[in-house]
N, C-alpha and C positions, 0 to 999 in steps of 0.2 A: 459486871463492872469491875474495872482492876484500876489498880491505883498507884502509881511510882512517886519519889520522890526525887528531888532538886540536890544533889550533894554540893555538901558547903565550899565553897568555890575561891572566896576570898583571902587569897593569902592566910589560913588559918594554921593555926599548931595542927600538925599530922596527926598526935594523937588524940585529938579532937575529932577530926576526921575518920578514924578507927571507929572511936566509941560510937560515932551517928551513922557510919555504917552495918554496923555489927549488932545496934537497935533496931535500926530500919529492917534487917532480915528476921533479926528476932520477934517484929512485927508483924509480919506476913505482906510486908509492900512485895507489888510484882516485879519492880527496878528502880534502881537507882539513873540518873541521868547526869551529864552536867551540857556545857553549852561552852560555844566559841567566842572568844572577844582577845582577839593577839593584839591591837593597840586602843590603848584608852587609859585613861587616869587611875580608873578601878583599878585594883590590884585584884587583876583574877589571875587563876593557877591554870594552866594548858589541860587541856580536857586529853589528850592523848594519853599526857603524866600522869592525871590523876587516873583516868580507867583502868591505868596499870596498877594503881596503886590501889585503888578499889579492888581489883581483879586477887588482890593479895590477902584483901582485909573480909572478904566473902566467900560465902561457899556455894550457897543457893539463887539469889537472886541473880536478874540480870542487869545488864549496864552498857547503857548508851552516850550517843553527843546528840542534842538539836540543838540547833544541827555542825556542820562541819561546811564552810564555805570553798566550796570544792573549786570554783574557778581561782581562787587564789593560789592553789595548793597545786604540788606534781601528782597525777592520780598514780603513778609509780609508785611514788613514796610511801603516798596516803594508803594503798592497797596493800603494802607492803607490812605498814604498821597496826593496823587493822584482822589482816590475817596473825600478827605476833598475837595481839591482844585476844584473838577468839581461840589460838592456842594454850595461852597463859590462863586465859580462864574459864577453860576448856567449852568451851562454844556457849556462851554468856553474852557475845556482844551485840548490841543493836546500833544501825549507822545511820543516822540522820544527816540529810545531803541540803543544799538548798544554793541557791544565785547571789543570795546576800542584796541583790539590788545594788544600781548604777551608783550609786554615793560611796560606794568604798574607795579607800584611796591603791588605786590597782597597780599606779606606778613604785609603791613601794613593794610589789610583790612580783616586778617581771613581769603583770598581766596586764591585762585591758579589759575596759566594757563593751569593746566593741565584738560586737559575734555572741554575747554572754552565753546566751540559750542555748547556740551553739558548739560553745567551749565546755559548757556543764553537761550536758549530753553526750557530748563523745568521751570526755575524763573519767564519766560512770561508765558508758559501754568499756573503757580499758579495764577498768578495775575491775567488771567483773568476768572480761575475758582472762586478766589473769589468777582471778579466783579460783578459775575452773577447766581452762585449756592445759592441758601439758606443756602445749608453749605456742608461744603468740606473735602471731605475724600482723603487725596495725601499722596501716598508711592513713594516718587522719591530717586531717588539716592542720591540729595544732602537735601532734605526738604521733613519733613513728616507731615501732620498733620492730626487729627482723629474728624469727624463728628464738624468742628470748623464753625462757623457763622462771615461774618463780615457785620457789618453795618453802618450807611446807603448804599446805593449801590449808582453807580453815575448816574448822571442825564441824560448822554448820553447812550441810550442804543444799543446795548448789552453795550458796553463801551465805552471808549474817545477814539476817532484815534490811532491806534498805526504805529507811522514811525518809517523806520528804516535808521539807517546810515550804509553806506556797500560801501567799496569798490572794491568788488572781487565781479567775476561773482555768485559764490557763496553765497555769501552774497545776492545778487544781487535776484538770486531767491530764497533764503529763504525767504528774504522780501516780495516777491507776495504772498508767499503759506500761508506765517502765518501774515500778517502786512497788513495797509489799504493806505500804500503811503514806497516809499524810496526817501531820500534825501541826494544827493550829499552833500561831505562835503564842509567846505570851505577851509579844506587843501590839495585839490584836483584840479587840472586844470581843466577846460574847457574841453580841451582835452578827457581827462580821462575818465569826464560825457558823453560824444557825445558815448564812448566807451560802456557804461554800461546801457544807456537809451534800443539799440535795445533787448539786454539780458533779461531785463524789460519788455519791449513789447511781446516778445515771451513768457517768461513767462506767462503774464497775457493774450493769448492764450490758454496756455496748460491749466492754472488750472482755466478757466474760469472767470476770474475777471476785467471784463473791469471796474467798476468804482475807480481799483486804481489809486492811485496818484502821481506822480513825481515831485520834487522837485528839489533848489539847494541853498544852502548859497553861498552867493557870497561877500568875505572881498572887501570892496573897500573905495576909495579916490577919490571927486571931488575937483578940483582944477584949477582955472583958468592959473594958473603956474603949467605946468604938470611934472615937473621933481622934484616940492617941494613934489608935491602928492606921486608920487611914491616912495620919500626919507622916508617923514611920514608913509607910509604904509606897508613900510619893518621894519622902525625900531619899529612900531607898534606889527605887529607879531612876529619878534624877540622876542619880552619881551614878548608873549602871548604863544610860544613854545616854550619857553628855556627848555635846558634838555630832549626835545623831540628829536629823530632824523630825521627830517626831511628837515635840512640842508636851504638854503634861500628860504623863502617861497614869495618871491617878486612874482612870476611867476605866484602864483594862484592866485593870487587878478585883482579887476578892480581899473585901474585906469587912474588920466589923466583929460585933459577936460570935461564938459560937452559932446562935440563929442565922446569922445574918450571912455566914459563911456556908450553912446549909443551904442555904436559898441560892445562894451564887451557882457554890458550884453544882447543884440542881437542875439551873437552870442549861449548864455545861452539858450535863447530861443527859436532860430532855433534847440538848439541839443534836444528840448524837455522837457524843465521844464515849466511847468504847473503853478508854483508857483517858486519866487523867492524872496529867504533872504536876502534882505540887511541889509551889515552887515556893520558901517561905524565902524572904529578903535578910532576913536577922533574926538572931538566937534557935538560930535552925535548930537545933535538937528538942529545945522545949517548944517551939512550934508543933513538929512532929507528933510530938508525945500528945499536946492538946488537940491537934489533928484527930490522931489515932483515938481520942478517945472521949473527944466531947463531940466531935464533927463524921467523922466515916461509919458508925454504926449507925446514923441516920440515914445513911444514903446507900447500904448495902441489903 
């Protein structure tokens, strides 16, 4: 069982940011992670920026995005900036991919919904042809390009991890065919993951892949006053999906006691994550710390 953490995200003082990195390793978490959200009210910091800056503030651990909404994005770019970052951190990074779903606003990005699956699937086949072709010849439907080179290549080869975020069985076995792990989101129940893990398993039967990886971000609140927790932790996410629909997300988070946190994310574990994201909403370092040491020696 391995265990990552949620780096602090929020517009915070950088060297805030340091110290909960620089603890998190000092703990023995397996990675640090952060997540996508380019418009919205929240004041998040870009997950590209911060891994950079992660990548500066670490030595050992590793460091990812769940995920990275690849149909918005150029996979040029994105592959571009991805191989810097596994070079700067000398092969440290892990890439979470995912569709984002039809409700993004695609016209502010030059994209559309239309073809989605489509557009997401041929964006990762570029990226990882230019991960690893000396140069690359692609006639896709949405991107073309002719006998191009990109370099440096990165440090993990073939490439960095690619995970996927998926909620649909669908999703669900794309990710084994094309990707090296799927991870539950964290605006997903419990429930939901128990649902999509056996899908997973069969899958990485049919198409031969036992050493993929399952995963689960898991938003959560420790609190010795368990009803303060779960006050903070809804209105946490509230301000973290406004405008999304997905109506009160109290329900997918852990929270509650030390106990009460054992038992959640237990129960994460019995459905079969391999690896779990914690992901605390606020005063993320004393989180951590109460994590690390009233909650993980129960579950290791």
């Amino acid at each position: 069982m391995r265990f990552s953490v949620a780096i602090p995200q929020f517009a915070v003082d950088p060297r805030e940011v340091r110290r909960f990195l620089v603890r998190a390793e000092e703990l023995g978490f397996d990675g640090a992670w952060t997540q996508e959200q380019i418009i919205g009210s929240k004041p998040v910091i870009s997950p590209l920026e911060l891994l950079a800056y992660a990548a500066a503030c670490t030595e050992r651990i590793r460091l990812g995005c769940a995920v990275f909404v690849t149909p918005l994005r150029n996979p040029v770019h994105l592959a571009k900036s991805i191989t810097s970052l596994d070079q700067l951190s000398g092969g440290r990074i892990d890439v979470g991919v995912g569709t984002g779903g039809k409700f993004r606003p695609f016209a502010a990005f030059d994209s559309s919904p239309e073809h989605l699956v489509t557009r997401f699937t041929e964006g990762l086949d570029l990226m990882k042809r230019l991960w690893t072709e000396p140069s690359v010849t692609f006639d896709g439907q949405f991107w073309q390009l002719k006998d191009a080179p990109m370099e440096p290549k990165p440090v993990q080869r073939p490439h960095p991890p690619v995970w996927f975020g998926a909620n649909h069985p669908n999703a669900v076995r794309r990710a084994v065919r094309l990707g090296n792990g799927f991870i539950g989101a964290g605006s997903s129940t419990t429930a939901k993951f128990t649902e999509l893990v056996p899908i997973a398993r069969a899958a990485m039967q049919e198409y031969g892949r036992p050493d993929f990886q399952i995963a689960k971000r898991v938003y959560l609140a420790v609190d010795d006053d368990a009803a303060r927790a779960k006050t903070r932790i809804g209105e946490a996410l509230g301000a973290l999906y406004a405008g999304f629909p997905l109506g009160d997300l109290t329900s997918v988070a852990v929270h509650g006691t030390p106990d009460d946190v054992v038992r959640g994310l237990r129960e994460v574990k019995d459905a079969g994550a391999e690896m779990i994201l914690l992901n605390p909403m606020f005063d993320e370092l004393e989180q951590m710390e109460r994590l690390s040491k009233d909650v993980l020696p129960q579950l290791t």
